[in-house]
Biopython code that builds the backbone (N, CA, C, O; Angstrom):
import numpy as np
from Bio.PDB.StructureBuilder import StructureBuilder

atoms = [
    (1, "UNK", "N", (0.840, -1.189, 0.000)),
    (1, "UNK", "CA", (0.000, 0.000, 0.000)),
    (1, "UNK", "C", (0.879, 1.245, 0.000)),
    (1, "UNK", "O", (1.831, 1.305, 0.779)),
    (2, "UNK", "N", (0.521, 2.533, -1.086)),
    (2, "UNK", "CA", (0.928, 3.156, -0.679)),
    (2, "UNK", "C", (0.926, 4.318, 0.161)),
    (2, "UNK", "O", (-0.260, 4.603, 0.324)),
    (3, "UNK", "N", (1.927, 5.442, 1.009)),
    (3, "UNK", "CA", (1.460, 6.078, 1.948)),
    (3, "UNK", "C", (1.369, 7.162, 1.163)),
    (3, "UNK", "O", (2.214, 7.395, 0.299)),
    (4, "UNK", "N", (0.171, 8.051, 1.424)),
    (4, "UNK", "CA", (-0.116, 9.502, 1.195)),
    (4, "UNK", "C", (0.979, 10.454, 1.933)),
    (4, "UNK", "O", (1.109, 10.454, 3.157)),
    (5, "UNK", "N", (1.712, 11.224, 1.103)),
    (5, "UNK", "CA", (2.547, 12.744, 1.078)),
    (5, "UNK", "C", (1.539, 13.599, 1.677)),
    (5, "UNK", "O", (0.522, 14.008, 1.116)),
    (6, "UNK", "N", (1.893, 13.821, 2.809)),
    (6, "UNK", "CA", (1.264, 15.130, 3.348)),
    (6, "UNK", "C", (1.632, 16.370, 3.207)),
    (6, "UNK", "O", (2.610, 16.634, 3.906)),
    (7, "UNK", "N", (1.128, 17.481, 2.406)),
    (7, "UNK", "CA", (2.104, 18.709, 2.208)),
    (7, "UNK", "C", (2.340, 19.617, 3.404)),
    (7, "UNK", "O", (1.443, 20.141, 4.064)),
    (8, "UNK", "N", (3.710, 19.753, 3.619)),
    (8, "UNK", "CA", (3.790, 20.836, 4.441)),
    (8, "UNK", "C", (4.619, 21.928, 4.135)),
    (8, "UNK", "O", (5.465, 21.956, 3.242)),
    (9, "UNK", "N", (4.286, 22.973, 5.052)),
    (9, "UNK", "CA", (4.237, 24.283, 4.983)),
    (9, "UNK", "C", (4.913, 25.488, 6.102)),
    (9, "UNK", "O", (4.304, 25.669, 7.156)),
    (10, "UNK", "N", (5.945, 26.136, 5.874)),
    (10, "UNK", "CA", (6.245, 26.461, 6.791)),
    (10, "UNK", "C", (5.415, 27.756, 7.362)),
    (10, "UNK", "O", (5.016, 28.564, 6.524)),
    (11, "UNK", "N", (5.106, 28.016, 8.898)),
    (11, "UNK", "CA", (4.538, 29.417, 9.512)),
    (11, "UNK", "C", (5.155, 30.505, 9.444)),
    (11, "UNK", "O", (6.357, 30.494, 9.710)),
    (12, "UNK", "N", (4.741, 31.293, 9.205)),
    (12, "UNK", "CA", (5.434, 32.845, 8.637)),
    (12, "UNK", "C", (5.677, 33.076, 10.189)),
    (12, "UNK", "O", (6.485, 33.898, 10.622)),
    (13, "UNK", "N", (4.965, 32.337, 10.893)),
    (13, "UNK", "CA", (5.239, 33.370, 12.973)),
    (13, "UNK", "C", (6.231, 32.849, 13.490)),
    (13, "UNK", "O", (7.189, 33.370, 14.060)),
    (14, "UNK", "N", (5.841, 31.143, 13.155)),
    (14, "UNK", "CA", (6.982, 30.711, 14.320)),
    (14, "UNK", "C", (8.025, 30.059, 13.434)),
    (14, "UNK", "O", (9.063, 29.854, 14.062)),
    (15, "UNK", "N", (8.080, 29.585, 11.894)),
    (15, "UNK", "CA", (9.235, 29.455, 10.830)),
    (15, "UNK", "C", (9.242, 27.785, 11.224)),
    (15, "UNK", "O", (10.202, 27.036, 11.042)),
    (16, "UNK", "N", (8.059, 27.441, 11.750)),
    (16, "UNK", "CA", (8.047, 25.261, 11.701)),
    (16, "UNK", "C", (7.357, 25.098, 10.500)),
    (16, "UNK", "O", (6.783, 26.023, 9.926)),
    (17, "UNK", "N", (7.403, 23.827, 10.064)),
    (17, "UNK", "CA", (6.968, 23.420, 8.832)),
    (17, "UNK", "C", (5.762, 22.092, 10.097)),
    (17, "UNK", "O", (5.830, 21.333, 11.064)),
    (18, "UNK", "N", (4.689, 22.757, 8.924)),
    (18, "UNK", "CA", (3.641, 22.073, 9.785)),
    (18, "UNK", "C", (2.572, 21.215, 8.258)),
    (18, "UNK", "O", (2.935, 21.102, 7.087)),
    (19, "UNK", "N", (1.275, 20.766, 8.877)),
    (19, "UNK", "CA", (1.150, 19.899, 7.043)),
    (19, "UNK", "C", (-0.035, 21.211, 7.086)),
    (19, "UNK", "O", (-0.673, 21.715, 8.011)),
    (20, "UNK", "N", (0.011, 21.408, 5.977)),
    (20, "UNK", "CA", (-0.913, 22.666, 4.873)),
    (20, "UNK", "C", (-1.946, 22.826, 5.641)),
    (20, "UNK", "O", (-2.156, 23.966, 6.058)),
    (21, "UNK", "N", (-2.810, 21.790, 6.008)),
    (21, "UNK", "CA", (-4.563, 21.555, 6.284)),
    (21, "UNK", "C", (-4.494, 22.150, 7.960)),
    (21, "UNK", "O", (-5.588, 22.629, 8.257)),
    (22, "UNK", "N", (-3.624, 22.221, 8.945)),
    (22, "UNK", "CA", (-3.376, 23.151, 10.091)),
    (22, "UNK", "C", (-2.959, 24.558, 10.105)),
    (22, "UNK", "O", (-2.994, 25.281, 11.101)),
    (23, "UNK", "N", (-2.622, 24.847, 9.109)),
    (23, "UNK", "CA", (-2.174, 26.355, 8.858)),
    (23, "UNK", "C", (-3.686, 27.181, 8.276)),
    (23, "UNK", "O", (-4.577, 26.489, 7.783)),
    (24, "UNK", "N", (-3.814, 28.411, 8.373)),
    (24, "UNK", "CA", (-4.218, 29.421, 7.584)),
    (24, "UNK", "C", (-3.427, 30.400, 6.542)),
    (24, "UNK", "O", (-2.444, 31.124, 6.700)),
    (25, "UNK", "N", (-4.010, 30.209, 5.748)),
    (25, "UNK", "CA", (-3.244, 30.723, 4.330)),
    (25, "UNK", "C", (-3.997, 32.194, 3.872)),
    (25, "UNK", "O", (-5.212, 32.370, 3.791)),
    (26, "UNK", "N", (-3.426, 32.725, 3.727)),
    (26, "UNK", "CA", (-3.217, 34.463, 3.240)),
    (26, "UNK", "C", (-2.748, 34.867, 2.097)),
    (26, "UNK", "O", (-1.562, 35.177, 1.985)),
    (27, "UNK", "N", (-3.566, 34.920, 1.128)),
    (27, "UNK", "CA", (-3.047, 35.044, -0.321)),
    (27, "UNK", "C", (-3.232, 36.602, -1.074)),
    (27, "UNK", "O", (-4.266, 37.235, -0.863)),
    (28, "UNK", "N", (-2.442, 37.008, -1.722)),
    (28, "UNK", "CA", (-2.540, 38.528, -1.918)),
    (28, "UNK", "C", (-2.867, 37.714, -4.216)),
    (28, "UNK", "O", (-2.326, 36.883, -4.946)),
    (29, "UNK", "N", (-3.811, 38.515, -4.292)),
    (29, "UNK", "CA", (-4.060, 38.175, -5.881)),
    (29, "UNK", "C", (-3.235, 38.795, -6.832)),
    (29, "UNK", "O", (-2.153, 39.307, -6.546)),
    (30, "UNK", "N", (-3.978, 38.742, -8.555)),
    (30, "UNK", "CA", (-2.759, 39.443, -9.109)),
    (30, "UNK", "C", (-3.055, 40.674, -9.254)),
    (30, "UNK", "O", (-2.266, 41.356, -9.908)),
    (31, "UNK", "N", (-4.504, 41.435, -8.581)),
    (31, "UNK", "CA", (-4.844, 42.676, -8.469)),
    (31, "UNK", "C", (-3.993, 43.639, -7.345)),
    (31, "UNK", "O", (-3.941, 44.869, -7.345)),
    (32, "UNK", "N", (-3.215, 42.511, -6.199)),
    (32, "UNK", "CA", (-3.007, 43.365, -5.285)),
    (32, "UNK", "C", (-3.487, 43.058, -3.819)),
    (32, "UNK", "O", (-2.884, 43.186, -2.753)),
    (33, "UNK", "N", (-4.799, 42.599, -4.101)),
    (33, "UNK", "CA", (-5.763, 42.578, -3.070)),
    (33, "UNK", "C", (-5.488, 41.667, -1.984)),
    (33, "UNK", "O", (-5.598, 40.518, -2.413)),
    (34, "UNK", "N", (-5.102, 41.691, -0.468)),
    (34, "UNK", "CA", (-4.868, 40.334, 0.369)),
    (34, "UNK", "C", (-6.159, 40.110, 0.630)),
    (34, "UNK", "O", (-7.096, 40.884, 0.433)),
    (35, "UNK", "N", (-6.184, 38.992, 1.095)),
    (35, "UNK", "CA", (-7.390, 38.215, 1.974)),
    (35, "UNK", "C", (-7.007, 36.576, 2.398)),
    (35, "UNK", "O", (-6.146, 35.908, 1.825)),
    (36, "UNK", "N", (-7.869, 36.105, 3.551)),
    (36, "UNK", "CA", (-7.680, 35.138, 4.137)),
    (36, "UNK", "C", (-8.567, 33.872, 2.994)),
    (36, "UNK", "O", (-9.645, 33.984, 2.410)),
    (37, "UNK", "N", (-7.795, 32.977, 3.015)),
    (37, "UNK", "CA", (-8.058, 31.788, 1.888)),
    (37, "UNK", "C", (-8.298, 30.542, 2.638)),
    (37, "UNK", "O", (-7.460, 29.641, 2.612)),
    (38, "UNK", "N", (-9.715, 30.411, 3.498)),
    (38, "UNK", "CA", (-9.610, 29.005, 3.974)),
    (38, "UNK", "C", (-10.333, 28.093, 3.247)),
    (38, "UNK", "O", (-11.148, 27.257, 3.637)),
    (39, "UNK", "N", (-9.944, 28.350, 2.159)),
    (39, "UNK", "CA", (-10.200, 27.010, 1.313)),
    (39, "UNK", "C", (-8.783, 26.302, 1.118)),
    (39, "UNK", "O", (-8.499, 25.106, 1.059)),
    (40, "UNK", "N", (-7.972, 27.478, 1.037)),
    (40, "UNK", "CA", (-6.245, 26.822, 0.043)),
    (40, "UNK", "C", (-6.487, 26.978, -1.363)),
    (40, "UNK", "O", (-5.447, 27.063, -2.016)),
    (41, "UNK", "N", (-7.362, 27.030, -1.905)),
    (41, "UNK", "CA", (-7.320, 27.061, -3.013)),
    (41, "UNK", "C", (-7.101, 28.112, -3.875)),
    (41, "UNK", "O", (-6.558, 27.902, -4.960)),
    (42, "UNK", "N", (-7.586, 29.651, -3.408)),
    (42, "UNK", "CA", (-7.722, 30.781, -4.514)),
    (42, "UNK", "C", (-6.166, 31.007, -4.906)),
    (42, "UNK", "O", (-5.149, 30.681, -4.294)),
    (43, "UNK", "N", (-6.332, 31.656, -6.097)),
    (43, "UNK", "CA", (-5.303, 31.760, -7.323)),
    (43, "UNK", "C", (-4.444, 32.765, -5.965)),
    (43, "UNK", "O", (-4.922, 33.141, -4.894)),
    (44, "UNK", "N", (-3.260, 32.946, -6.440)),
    (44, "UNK", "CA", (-2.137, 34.089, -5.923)),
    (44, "UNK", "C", (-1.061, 33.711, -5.559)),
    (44, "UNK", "O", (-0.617, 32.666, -6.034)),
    (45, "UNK", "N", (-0.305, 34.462, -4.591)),
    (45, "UNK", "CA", (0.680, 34.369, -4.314)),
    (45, "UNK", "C", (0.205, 33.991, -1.986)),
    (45, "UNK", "O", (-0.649, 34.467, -1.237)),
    (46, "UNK", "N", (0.986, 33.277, -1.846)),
    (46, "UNK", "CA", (0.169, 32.165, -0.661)),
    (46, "UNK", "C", (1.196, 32.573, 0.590)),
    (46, "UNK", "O", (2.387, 32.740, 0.327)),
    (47, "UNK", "N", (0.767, 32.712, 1.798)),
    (47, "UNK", "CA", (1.595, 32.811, 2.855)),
    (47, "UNK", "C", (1.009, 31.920, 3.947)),
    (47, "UNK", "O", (-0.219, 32.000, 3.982)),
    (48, "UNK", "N", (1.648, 30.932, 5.024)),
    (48, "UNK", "CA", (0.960, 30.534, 5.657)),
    (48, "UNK", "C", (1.104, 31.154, 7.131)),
    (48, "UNK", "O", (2.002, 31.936, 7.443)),
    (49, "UNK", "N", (0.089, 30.693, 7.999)),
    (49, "UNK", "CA", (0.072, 31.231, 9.789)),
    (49, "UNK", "C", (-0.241, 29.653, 10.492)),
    (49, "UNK", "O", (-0.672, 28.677, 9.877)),
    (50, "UNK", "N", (0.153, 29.729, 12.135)),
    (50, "UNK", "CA", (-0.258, 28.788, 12.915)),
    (50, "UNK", "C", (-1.633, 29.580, 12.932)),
    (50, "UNK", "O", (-1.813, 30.733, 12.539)),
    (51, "UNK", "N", (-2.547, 28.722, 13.465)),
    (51, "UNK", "CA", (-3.706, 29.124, 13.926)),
    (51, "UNK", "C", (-3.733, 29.283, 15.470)),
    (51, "UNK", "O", (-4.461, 28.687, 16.264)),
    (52, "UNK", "N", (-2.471, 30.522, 15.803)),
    (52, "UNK", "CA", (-2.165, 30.437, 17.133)),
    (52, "UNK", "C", (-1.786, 32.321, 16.942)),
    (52, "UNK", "O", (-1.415, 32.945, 15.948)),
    (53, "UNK", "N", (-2.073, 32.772, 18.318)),
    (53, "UNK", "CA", (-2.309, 34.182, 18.045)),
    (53, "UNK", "C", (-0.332, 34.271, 18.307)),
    (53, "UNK", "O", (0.325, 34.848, 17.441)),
    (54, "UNK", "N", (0.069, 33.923, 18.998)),
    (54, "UNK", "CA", (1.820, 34.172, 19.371)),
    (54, "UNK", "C", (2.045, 34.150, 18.493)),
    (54, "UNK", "O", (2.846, 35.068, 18.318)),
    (55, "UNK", "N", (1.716, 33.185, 16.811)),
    (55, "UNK", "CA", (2.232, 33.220, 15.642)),
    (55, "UNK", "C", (1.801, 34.520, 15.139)),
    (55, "UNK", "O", (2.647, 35.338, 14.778)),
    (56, "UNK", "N", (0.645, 34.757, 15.089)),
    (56, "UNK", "CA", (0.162, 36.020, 14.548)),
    (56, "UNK", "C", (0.803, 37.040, 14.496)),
    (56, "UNK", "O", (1.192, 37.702, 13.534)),
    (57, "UNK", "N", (0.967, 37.230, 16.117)),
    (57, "UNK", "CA", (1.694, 38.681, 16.724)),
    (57, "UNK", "C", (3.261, 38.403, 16.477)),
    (57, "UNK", "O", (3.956, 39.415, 16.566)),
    (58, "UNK", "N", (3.812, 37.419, 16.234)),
    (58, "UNK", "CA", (5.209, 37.620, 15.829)),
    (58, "UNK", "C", (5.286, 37.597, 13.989)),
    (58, "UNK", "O", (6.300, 37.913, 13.366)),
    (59, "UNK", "N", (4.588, 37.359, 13.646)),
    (59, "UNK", "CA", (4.367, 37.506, 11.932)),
    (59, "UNK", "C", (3.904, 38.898, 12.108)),
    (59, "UNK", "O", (4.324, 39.562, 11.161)),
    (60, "UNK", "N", (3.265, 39.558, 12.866)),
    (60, "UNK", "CA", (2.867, 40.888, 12.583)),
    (60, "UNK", "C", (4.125, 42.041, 12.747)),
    (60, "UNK", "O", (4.461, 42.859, 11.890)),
    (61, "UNK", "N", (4.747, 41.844, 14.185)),
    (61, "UNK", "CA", (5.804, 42.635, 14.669)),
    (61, "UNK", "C", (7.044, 42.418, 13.593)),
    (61, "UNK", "O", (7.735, 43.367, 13.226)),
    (62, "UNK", "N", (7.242, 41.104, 13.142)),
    (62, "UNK", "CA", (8.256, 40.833, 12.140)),
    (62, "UNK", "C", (8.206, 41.818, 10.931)),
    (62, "UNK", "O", (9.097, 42.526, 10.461)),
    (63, "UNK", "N", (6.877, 41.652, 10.559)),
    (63, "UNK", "CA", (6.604, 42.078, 8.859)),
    (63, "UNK", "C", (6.312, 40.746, 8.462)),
    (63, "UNK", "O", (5.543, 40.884, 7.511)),
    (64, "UNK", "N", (6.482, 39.613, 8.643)),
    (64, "UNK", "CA", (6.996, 38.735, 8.294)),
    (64, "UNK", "C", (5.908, 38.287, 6.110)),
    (64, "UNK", "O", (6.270, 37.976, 4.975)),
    (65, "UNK", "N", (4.605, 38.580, 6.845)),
    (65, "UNK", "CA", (3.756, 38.444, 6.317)),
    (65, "UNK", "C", (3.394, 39.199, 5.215)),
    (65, "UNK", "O", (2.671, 38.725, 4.339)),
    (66, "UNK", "N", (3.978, 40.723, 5.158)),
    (66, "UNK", "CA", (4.122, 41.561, 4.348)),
    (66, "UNK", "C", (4.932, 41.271, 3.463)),
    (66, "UNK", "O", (4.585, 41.207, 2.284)),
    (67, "UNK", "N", (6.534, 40.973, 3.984)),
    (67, "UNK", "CA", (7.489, 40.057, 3.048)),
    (67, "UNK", "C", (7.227, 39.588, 2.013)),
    (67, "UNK", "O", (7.258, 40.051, 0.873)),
    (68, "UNK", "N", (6.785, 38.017, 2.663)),
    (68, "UNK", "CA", (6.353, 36.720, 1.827)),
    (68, "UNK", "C", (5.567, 37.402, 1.072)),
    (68, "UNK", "O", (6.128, 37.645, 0.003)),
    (69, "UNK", "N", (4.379, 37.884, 1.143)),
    (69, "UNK", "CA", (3.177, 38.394, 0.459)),
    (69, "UNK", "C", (3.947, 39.985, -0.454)),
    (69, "UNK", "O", (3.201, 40.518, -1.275)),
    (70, "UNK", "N", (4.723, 40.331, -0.338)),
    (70, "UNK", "CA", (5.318, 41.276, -1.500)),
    (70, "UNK", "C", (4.429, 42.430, -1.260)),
    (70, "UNK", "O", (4.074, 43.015, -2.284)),
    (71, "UNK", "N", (3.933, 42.947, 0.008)),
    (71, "UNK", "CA", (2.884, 43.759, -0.150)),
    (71, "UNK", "C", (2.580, 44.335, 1.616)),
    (71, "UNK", "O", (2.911, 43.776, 2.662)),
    (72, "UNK", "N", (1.987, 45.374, 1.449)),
    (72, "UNK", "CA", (1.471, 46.189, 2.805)),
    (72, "UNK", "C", (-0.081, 45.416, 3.030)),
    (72, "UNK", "O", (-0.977, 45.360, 2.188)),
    (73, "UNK", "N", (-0.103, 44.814, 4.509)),
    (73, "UNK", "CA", (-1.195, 44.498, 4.214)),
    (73, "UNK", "C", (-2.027, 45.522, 5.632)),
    (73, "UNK", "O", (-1.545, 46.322, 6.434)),
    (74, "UNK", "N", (-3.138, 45.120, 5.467)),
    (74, "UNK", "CA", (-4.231, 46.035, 5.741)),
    (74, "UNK", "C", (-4.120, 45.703, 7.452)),
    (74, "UNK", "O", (-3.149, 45.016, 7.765)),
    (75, "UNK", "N", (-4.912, 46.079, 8.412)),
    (75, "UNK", "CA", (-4.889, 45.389, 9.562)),
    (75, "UNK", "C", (-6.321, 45.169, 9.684)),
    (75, "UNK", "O", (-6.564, 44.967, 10.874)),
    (76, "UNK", "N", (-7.114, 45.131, 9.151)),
    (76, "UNK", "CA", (-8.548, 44.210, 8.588)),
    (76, "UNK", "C", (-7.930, 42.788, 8.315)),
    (76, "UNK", "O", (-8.246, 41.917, 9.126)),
    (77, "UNK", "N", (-7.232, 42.495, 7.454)),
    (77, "UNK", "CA", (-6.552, 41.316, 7.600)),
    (77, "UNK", "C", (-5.890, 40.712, 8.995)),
    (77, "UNK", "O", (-6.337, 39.595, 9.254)),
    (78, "UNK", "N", (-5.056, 41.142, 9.814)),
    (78, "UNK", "CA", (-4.780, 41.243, 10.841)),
    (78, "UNK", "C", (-6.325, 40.902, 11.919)),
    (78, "UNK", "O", (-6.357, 40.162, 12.903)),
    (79, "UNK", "N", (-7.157, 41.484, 11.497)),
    (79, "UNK", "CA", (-7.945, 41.202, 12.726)),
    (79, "UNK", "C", (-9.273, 40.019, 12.379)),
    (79, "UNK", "O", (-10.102, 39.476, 13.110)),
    (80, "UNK", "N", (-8.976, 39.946, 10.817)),
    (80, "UNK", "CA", (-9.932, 38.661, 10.564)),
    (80, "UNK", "C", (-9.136, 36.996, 10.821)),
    (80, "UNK", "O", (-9.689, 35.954, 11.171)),
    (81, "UNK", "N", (-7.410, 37.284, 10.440)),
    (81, "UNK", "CA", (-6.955, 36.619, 11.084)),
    (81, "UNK", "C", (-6.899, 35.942, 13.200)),
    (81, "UNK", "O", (-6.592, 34.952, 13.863)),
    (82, "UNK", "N", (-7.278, 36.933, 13.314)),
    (82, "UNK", "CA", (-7.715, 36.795, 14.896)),
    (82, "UNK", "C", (-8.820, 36.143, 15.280)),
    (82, "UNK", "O", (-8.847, 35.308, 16.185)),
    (83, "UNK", "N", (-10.064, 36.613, 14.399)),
    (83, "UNK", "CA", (-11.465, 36.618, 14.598)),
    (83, "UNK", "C", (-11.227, 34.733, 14.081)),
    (83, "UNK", "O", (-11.870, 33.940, 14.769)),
    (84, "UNK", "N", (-10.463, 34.210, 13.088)),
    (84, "UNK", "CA", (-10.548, 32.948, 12.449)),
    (84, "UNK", "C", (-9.741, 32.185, 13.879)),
    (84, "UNK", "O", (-10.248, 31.079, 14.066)),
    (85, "UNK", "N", (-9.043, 32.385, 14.526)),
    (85, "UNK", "CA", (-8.077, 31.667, 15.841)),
    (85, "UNK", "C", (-9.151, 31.729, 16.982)),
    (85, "UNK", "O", (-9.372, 30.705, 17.629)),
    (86, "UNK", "N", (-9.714, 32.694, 17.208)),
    (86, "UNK", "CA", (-10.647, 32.503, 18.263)),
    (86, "UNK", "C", (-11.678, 31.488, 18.042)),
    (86, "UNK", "O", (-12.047, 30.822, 19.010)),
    (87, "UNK", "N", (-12.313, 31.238, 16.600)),
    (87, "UNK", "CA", (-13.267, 30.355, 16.510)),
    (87, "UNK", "C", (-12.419, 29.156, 16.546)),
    (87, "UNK", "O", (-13.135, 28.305, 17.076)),
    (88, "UNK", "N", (-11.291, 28.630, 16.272)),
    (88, "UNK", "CA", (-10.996, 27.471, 16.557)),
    (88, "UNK", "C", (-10.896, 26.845, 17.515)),
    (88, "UNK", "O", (-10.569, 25.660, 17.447)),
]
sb = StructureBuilder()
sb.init_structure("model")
sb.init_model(0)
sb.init_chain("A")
sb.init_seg("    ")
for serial, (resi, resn, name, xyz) in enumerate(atoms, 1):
    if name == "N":
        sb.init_residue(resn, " ", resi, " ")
    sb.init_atom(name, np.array(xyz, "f"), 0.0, 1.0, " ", f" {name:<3s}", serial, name[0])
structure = sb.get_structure()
């Protein structure tokens, strides 16, 4: 039998490689535009987070997220990212 490849992904907060389907992904399009992607799927350019606020706030204080993502992001993003950790 064979075993299924789990993809993983490293956290923009804390820099572990964790598998894809535990992370939240943050994708900026080719308009520009960021937003939170919990599908994984939409088209762009992809950044991942723990679904842990310490990751958050050290991806935030870093930049870290701005980086990867090539872009200023909003802090609407920032706080829907929050609003998505609390429901978990």
């Amino acid at each position: 039998m064979k075993i299924k490849k789990i993809p993983q992904r490293m956290c923009t907060g804390c820099l572990e490689m964790k598998p894809k389907k535990e992370l939240i992904r943050v994708v900026k399009s080719k308009e520009g535009e960021v937003s939170v992607d919990l599908t994984g799927k939409k088209n762009g350019r992809g950044a991942y987070i723990c679904k842990s606020v310490d990751c958050l706030q050290k991806a935030f204080k870093s930049k870290k997220l701005e980086k990867n993502l090539e872009t200023s992001i909003d802090e609407k993003i920032y706080n829907t990212l929050k609003e998505q950790m609390k429901d978990e």
